[in-house]
KEMARTOR-717241 format. One record per residue (C-alpha): x, y, z; residue in one letter. Coordinates in steps of 0.5 Angstrom, whole numbers, plus 500, padded with zeros to 3 digits. Example, Ala and Ser with C-alpha at 12.3 -4.5 7.8 and 13.67 -1.06 7.14 Angstrom:
<pts>
525491516A/527498514S/
</pts>
This chain:
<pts>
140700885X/140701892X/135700898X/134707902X/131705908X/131697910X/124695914X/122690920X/123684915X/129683913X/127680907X/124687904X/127694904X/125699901X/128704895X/126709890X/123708886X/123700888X/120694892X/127690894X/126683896X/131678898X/132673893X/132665896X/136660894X/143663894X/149662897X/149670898X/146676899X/142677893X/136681891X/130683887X/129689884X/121690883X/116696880X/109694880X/103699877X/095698877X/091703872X/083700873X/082692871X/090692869X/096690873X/103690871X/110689875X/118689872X/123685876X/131686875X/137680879X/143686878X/147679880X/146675874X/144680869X/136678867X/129680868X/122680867X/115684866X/109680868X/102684864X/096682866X/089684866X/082682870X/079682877X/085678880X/090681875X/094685882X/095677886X/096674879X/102680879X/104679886X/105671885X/109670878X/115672879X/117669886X/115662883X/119665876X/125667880X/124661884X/125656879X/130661875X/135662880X/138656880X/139655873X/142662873X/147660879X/149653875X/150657869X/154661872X/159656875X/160653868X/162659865X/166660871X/169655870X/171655864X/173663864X/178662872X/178655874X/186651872X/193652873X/196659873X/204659873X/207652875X/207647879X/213650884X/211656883X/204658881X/196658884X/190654882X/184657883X/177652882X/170654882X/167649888X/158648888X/157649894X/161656896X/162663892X/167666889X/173662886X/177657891X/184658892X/186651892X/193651891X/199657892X/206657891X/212661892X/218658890X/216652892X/214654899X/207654901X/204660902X/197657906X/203656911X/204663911X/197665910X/195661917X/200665922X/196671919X/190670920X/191666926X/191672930X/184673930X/182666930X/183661936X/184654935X/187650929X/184648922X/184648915X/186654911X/182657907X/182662901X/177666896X/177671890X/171675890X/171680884X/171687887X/166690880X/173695878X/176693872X/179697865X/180696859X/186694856X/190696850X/187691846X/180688847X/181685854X/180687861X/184687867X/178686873X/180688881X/179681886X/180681893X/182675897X/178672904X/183669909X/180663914X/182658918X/175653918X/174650924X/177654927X/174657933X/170664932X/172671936X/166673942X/162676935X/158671931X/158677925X/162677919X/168680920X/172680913X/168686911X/172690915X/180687914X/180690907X/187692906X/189690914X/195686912X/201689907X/207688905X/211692901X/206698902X/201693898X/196689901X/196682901X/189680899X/189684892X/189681886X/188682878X/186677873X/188679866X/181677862X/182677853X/177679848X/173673848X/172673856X/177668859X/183670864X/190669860X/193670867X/193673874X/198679878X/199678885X/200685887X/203684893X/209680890X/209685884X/208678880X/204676874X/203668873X/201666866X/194661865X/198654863X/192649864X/185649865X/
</pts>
């Protein structure tokens, strides 16, 4: 499920066996897995979107059957995708958003419409704000001044606990929005995985204790050897 060569639109790679198209409508970079089939007058196409989970099969038989395939499921997809992403963010919300620990010592992760993955909105260790420690850091590879920002992204690791739950992986992003950006335009945050330790244990890596049923129950900040309990929603 991956591209093996990409082409001269950015929008197309190629795979093997599959027909790779960007997906549009998102926030991130997303893509489409297709395989299409022509035998005489009968056409077909199957299409997979691996981030939400879903698919679809076109059949069709006649003289325009090949346009008829090639056109469906980008105007399906079209019209899927954001149903799919508001469906998502309500299950998001319902799994992650709240109160973890309490209020002089804990972390309030949100789920925001416009941005991915789950906002840190609030951070505190013994009563001292760390988005203050955050912007020190982060500080030193951005110019100018502005708001700190904070986000958990699922890294896809996860392990099955001695019950039914799981323990999922999550690595946090750090900026400073509108602060100024470094001579490259590209996202740089691919490449400050693990660049910030304390203790030996990275600062941005996170594991969030999911139950039987699929919602978090609690999240460990490895990096202070720390768990925080889920206390409100």
């Amino acid at each position: 499920m991956k591209p093996l060569s990409f082409t001269a639109d950015p929008q197309v790679a190629v795979g093997a066996p599959w027909e790779i198209a960007r997906v549009p409508s998102t926030n991130r970079t997303s893509w489409m897995y297709t395989k299409g089939g022509k035998l005489g007058m009968y056409s077909s196409l199957m299409a997979l979107l691996p981030d939400w989970g879903v698919g679809l099969t076109v059949l069709a038989a006649g003289t325009d059957a090949p346009g008829v395939v090639g056109m469906i499921p980008g105007v399906i997809v079209s019209k899927l995708v954001p149903a799919l992403e508001q469906a998502a963010k309500r299950q998001a919300r319902q799994r992650y958003s709240g109160l973890y620990g309490d209020e002089g010592n804990g972390m309030v992760l949100a789920v925001q419409d416009s941005l991915p993955g789950l906002g840190v909105t609030s951070w505190l260790v013994d009563g001292r704000d760390m988005f203050d420690s955050i912007q020190l850091i982060v500080s030193e590879s951005s110019t100018g001044s502005g708001n700190v920002s904070m986000r958990l992204y699922p890294t896809g690791l996860q392990t099955q606990t001695d019950g039914k739950g799981r323990l999922e992986s999550w690595r946090a992003v750090y900026e400073i929005i509108d602060g100024a950006s470094p001579s490259s335009s590209y996202c740089a945050s691919w490449f400050s995985v693990d660049s910030v330790t304390y203790g030996g244990v990275s600062i941005d890596e996170f594991v969030i204790d999911v139950s039987e049923d699929g919602t978090a129950q609690g999240i460990a900040i490895s990096t202070f050897d720390t768990r925080l309990e889920r206390v409100r929603r």
